[in-house]
Steps between C-alpha positions, in 0.01 A plus 500: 500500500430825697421837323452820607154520436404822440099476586410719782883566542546831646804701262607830532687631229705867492551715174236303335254794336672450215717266240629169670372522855125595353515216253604278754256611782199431222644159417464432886120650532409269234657227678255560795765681731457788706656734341648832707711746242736805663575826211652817580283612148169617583318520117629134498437389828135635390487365156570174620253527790230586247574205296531236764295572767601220685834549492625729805692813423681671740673796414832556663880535510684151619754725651246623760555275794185589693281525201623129389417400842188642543348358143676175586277481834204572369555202250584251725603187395761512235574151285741658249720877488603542152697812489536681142503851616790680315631820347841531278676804403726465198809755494906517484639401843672864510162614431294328720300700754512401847083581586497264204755227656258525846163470339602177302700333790157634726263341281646209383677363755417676837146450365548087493628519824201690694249299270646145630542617843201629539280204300695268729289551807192418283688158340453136622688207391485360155443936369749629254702794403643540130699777394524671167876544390620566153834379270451880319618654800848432363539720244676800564295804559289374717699527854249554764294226381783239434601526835124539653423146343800380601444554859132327445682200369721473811247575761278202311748282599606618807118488622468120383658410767404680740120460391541102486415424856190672443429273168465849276637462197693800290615543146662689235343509142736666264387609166719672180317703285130595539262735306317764703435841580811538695697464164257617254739773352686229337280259400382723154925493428597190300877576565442443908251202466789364254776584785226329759478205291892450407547490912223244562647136303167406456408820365154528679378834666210329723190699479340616816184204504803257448732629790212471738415146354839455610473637881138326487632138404761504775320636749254187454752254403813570684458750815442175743809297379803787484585758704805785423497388137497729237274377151677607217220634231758720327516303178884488546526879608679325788819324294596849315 
């Protein structure tokens, strides 16, 4: 059977100084990949750098087309994009502020976009793209991003195709809820892990080590046998 073995695999991963995308970028170094991370934080883009020498930190906005580009030449070959880079603003719809509405849709999905295209160049056949989407992107409140993973979703499949000729492979990974630092403020409230729990049927709120875990397992297991899919890790998040 044919893996994706990671050894001296060349991964880039964005938004991963932190939480899911740092957990999963270790998981990978100690697999014996090369691993490249992209943070718009410096103290964490640091921290990490201090801790894993060997893991390469860039520090940089994914919506920046000619930064992405130029870090993305200087790298080279590229097995695997993972792209985890994402912001959320909560707020009524009336409420919501349009610099708000921009930034998400900029980041998140503008940001995919002008990752993939520009990794692309740097791509050979049997490399891989997977995309981080989300079920909690559903619940009201949360406009900008519900529609900014939304549009992810549909360019994944849209680019399956169109990638297919060139024997890339690119997927969806959807996950419900997730500890981390993004959602810290109501983690410490038993009422909204309850609420989080009574919308997930198997009520499971995946910690960050097991999300990755997650992202890690299909990356090796599945990346070189789908392509447009979307792997449902939502415990259920998906059916309510």
């Amino acid at each position: 059977m044919r893996n994706f073995d990671l050894r001296d695999r060349c991964i880039v991963i964005t938004g991963a100084a932190g939480g899911l995308g740092r957990e999963a970028a270790i998981m990978m170094r100690n697999k014996g990949a090369r691993v490249h991370v992209l943070d718009v934080g410096r103290a964490a883009i640091e921290a990490m750098r201090a801790q894993y020498p060997d893991i390469i930190c860039h520090e940089a906005d994914v919506s920046d087309a000619a930064r992405i580009g130029q870090i993305f030449a200087g790298i080279g070959r590229i097995d695997a994009l993972v792209n985890n880079a994402s912001v959320q603003h909560e707020s009524s719809f009336e409420g919501a502020d349009l610099d708000d509405w921009r930034r998400t849709i900029d980041v998140n999905l503008t940001g995919t976009f002008i990752c993939i295209q520009q990794a692309l160049p740097h791509m050979g056949p049997g490399s891989t793209i997977l995309n981080v989407l989300t079920h909690e992107g559903r619940r009201t409140n949360l406009y900008a991003y519900a529609a900014s993973k939304a549009g992810i979703k549909n360019l994944t499949q849209n680019l399956a195709i169109a990638l297919s000729d060139r024997a890339i492979s690119i997927n969806g990974i959807a996950y419900g809820a997730v500890y981390s630092q993004r959602n810290a403020h109501w983690q410490n409230d038993p009422e909204a892990v309850e609420r989080a729990l009574k919308r997930t049927p198997l009520h499971l709120i995946l910690q960050p080590e097991e999300a990755a875990h997650q992202l890690v397992q299909f990356l090796e297991h599945s990346a070189l046998y789908a392509t447009g899919t979307v792997f449902d890790v939502s415990a259920g998040r998906s059916l309510t």
